[in-house]
N, C-alpha and C positions, 0 to 999 in steps of 0.2 A: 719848252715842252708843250704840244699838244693835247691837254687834257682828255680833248673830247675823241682825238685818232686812239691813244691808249683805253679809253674808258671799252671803246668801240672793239679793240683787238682782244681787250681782255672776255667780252662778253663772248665774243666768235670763241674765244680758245677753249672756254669754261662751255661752252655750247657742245661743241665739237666731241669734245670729250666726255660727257652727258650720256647717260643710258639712256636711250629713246621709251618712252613708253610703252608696255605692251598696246598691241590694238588701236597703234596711234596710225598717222594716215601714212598711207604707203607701205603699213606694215606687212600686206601680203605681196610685195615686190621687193626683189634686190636692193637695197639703199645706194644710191651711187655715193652717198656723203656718211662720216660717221658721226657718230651722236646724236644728240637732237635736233629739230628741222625748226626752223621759226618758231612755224605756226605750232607746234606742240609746246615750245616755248611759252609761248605768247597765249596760249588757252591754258598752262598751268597756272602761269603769273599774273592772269584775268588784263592783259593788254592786248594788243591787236599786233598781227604777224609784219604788219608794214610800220610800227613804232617800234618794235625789234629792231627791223630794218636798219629804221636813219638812225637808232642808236650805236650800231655796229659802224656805220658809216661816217661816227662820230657828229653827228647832227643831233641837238638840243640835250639835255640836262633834266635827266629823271629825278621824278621826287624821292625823299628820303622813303615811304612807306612803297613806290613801284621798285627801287631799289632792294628792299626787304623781299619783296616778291619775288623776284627775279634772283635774288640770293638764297632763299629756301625750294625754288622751282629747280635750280641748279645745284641743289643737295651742297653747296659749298663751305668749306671750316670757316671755321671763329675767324683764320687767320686770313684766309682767301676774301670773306664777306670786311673785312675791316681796310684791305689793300682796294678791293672797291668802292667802299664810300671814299675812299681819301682821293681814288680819281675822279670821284662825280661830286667834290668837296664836301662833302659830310661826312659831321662827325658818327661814327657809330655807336647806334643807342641800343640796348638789348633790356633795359628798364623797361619794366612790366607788361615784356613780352616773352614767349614760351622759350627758351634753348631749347638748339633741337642736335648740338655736335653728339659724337659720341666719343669718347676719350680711351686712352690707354686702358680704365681700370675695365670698361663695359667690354671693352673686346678682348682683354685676358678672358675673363669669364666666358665668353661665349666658346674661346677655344678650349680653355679646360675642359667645359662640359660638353666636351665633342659628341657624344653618343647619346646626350639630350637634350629634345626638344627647348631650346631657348630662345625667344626673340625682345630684343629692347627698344622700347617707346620711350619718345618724350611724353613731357608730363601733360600734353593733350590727349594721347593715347592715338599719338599715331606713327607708325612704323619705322624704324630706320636702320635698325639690322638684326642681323639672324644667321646664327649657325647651319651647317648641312645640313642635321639633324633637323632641325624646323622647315627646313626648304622640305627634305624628303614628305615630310609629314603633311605639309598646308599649300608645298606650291605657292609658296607668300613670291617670287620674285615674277610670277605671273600678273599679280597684283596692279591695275593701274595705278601713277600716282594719283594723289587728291586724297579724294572720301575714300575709296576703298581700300585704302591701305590705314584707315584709320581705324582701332580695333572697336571702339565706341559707335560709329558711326553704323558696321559691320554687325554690331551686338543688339542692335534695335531694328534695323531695316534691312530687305531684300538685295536682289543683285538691282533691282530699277528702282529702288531709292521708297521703298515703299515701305510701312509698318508689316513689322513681322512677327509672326506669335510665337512667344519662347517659352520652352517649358521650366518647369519647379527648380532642375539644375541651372538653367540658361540663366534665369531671372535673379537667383545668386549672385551671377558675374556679372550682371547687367548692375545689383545693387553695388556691388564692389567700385566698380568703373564711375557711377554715379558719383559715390560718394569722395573718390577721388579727384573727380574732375571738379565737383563742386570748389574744393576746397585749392584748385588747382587756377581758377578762373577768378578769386580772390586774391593771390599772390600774382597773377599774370592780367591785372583791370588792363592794359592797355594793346592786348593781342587780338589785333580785329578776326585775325582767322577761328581763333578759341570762341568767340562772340559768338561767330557765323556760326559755327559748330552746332553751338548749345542753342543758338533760336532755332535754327532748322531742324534739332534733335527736339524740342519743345512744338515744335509744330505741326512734325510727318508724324512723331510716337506718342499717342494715350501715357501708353506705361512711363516714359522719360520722364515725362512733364510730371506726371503726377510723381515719381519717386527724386525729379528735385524738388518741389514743394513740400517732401514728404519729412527731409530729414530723419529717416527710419534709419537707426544703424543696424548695418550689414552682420553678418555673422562673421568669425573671424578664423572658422574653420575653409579651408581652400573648396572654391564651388569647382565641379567636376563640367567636362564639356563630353560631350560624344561628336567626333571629327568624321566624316564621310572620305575615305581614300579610294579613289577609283578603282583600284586596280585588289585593297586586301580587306573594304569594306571597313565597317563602322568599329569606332575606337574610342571607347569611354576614357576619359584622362582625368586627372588630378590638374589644379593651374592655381601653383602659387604664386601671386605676384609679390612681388619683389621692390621698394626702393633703394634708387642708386642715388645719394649725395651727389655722387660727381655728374654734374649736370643737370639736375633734378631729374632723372631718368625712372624707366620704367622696366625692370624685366617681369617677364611670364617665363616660368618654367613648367613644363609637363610632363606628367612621370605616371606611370602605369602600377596598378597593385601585381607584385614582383609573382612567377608562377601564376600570373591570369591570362587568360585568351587576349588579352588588349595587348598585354606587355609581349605577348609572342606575335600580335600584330605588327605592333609600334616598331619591334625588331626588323620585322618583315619589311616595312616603309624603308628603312634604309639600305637594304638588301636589293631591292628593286630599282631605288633611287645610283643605287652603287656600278648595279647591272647593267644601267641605261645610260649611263657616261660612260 
């Protein structure tokens, strides 16, 4: 058996298959190919579109960590990322690095709560699925992958990567996510992504830095968000977060005070959302 021809086909097939990035290149032309292109690849997984390349073509033998990359960039299960290290001969290590599957129990939940607002993070706080009801509401599958699909990253800085001023409810969720991820980067010491995360959240944000140094605990009543929807305007919400055991996961649920103008909003998002499919 050809190790490196299998490593190769499997990467094309898990490729291919790939949701493309929003806004990724070529995005405003017809795609002649489906899923993802290289080079979207290859700027997910922080390697270059022509070491994609000879990979596919089964030429040379990635490391265990571009490996990882390239198995989180391709969004792929426990089971899929395990049948790949065994073709590029390593073992699979997931020790004191983030899981990011999401399993049977997170996605019952997400359908039962069909009519609300739910989406579930891993335990970095960054995105990996969501009900309709959350699509109608945030448009999360717009969302590049990387940073902006991470809700931490999202809750301190701008659309261009910049500090951003949050007010008295924001900075609630912002203490919340803090206080989480602290204790998240403690149980995950060997997740270089989680690393990157938090020095570059320590570096772009005042507020971050100082509320990881701060150890202030959080309040443990659910901080409120107010959500901008183009089309039925501004939506004050309730965000309880949620953990899931199974996987060490992360859901946010959002819920409107019942009889208020938000909650005949919040209805209205998926009314429109419903209209336009």
């Amino acid at each position: 058996m050809n190790q490196g021809n299998d490593l190769g086909a499997a990467l094309r097939r898990w490729r291919e298959r790939a949701n493309p990035p929003p806004g990724g290149v070529g995005s405003a032309t017809r795609r002649r190919t489906p899923g993802m292109r290289r080079d979207e690849l290859a700027a997910a997984a922080g390697v270059s579109a022509e070491y994609v390349k000879r990979l596919e073509q089964g030429q040379g033998r990635p490391s265990a960590q571009v490996l990882y990359a390239l198995a989180r960039a391709l969004r792929l299960s426990s089971a899929e990322y395990e049948y790949l290290c065994s073709l590029a001969g390593h073992v699979p290590s997931r020790e004191g690095r983030v899981p990011h599957e999401v399993g049977p129990g997170p996605r019952h939940l997400l359908d039962r709560l069909g009519d609300v607002p739910v989406c579930v993070l891993d335990a970095a706080w960054t995105l990996l699925a969501w009900n309709a009801a959350c699509e109608a509401m945030c448009a999360v599958s717009m969302l590049p992958d990387g940073r902006q699909r991470n809700m931490a990253w999202r809750a301190f800085t701008d659309a261009e990567g910049q500090a951003r001023t949050a007010s008295a409810e924001e900075r609630r969720f912002q203490h919340s996510i803090v206080a989480d991820l602290r204790a998240t980067a403690l149980r995950y010491p060997d997740d270089d992504w989680l690393a990157d995360l938090v020095a570059d959240l320590r570096a772009v944000s005042e507020p971050f830095a100082a509320m990881w140094e701060s150890r202030v605990d959080h309040e443990d009543r659910p901080p409120r968000l107010t959500k901008r929807h183009p089309l039925v305007g501004e939506i004050t919400l309730d965000c309880d977060i949620m953990t899931i055991r199974e996987g060490d996961l992360r859901a946010v649920v959002y819920t409107a005070e019942p009889g208020s103008i938000d909650a005949v909003r919040l209805a209205a998002t998926r009314g429109e959302h419903a209209r336009l499919d």
